[in-house]
Steps between C-alpha positions, in 0.01 A plus 500: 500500500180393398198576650292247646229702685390881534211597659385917654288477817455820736801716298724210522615308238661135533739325282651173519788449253694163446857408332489155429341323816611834715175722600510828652253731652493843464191764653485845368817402356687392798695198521355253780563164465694223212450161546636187285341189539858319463691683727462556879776764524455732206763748608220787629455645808249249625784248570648723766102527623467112548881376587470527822251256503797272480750663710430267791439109517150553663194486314255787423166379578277797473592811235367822492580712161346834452498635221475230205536683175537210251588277792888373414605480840199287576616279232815450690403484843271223399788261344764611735348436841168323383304670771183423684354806445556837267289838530528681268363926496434725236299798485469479133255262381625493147890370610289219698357362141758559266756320736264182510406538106831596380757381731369161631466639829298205646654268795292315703629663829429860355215725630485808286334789676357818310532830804753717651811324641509716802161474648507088438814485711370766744154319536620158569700314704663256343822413530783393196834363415581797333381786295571690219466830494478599140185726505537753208304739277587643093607843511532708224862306366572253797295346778487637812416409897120599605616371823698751748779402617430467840567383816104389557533309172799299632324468810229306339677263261762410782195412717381283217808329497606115681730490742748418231343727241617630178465855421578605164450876353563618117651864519535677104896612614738426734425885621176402643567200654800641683286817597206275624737307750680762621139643565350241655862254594412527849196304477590321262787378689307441809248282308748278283856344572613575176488658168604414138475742194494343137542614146517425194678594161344762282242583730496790794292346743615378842363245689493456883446237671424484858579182692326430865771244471903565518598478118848571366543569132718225510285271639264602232657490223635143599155386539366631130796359354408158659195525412494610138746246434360208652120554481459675126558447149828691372261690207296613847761690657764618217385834464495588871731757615497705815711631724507490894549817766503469896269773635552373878526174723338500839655211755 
């Protein structure tokens, strides 16, 4: 790969590398983000983070992402659901300005916000479509969550939820997501009629998403297909593969 940027700031040192028209970003060595101007889907974990955008017929209006790295699912959220409004939180100034140099992360809907995801959405009281919960740091190989995994925390972003909001939460394994709902399912189940995990090939992650609505993964997986079909380019949506799990139905 060939390097496009590299810069050392405060002991950390950023890289963005492209193949062809494909750019990635890595901190401290750490893999955060690809993004290819050509294709919407590119395979990665960020199409599990922004498919549920489409799992329902109703638009998003109002987006909240936090934690932007070189903002890819941004990039999709914008062209799949053309939104009114996308926030977007990072507590690293750097990601914030090589995502709009590098990866053309400019929409006209897009407010880009330099601070710490948690106190924004503790401090104000707005209230969103959906969220995506994607806040993480570069450990010493792999990223990791600054953000316990807490009940408190799931308090807050349900409260900043719609009554038909979208909650969706990047966990590094299947391990952790599983132990965070059976932790915290009874709330969790209280607060949202149903629940969807996601992944991908050739990556660990799982994804869960947290419906105030009644969602089955039929239902949902009916709806993409619709929609990717009907409302994108073939090239756009080639590369996406993912695969579907009921976590629980309420109703």
């Amino acid at each position: 790969m060939a390097l496009v940027f590299r810069q050392s700031e405060n002991m950390t040192t950023y890289e963005v590398r492209s193949a062809g028209k494909s750019l990635r970003l890595y901190t401290n060595g750490v893999f955060h983000s690809q993004y290819h101007p050509d294709y919407l889907f590119n395979g990665g974990i960020w199409d599990a983070l922004s498919l549920p955008a489409i799992f329902t017929p109703r638009h998003l209006e109002k987006i909240l992402v936090l934690g932007v790295g070189g903002g890819t699912v941004i990039h999709q959220l914008a062209q799949l659901t053309s939104p009114v409004s996308i926030i977007g939180i990072d507590i690293n100034a750097m990601h914030l300005k090589i995502a709009q140099k590098h990866f053309a992360l400019k929409y006209p809907c897009l407010e880009l916000i330099h601070g710490d995801a948690v106190a924004y959405t503790a401090a104000r009281k707005n209230q969103f479509d959906m969220i995506v919960d994607d806040i993480f740091l570069e450990g010493e190989n792999n990223p990791y969550r600054p953000v316990a995994q807490s009940g408190r925390w799931l308090e807050l972003l349900s409260a900043r939820l719609g009554e038909n909001g979208i909650l969706v939460r990047n966990h590094l394994s299947q391990r952790e997501a599983a132990s965070s709902l059976e932790q915290h399912g009874e709330y969790i189940q209280s607060s949202f009629l149903s629940g969807i995990e996601i992944t991908v090939p050739c990556y660990e992650n799982a994804i869960h998403v947290y419906c105030k609505n009644a969602l089955t993964t039929r239902a949902a997986r009916r709806a993409a297909s619709v929609f990717t079909t009907t409302s994108l380019k073939k090239q756009d949506y080639t590369k996406l593969r993912y695969r579907l799990r009921k976590l629980f139905v309420n109703g």
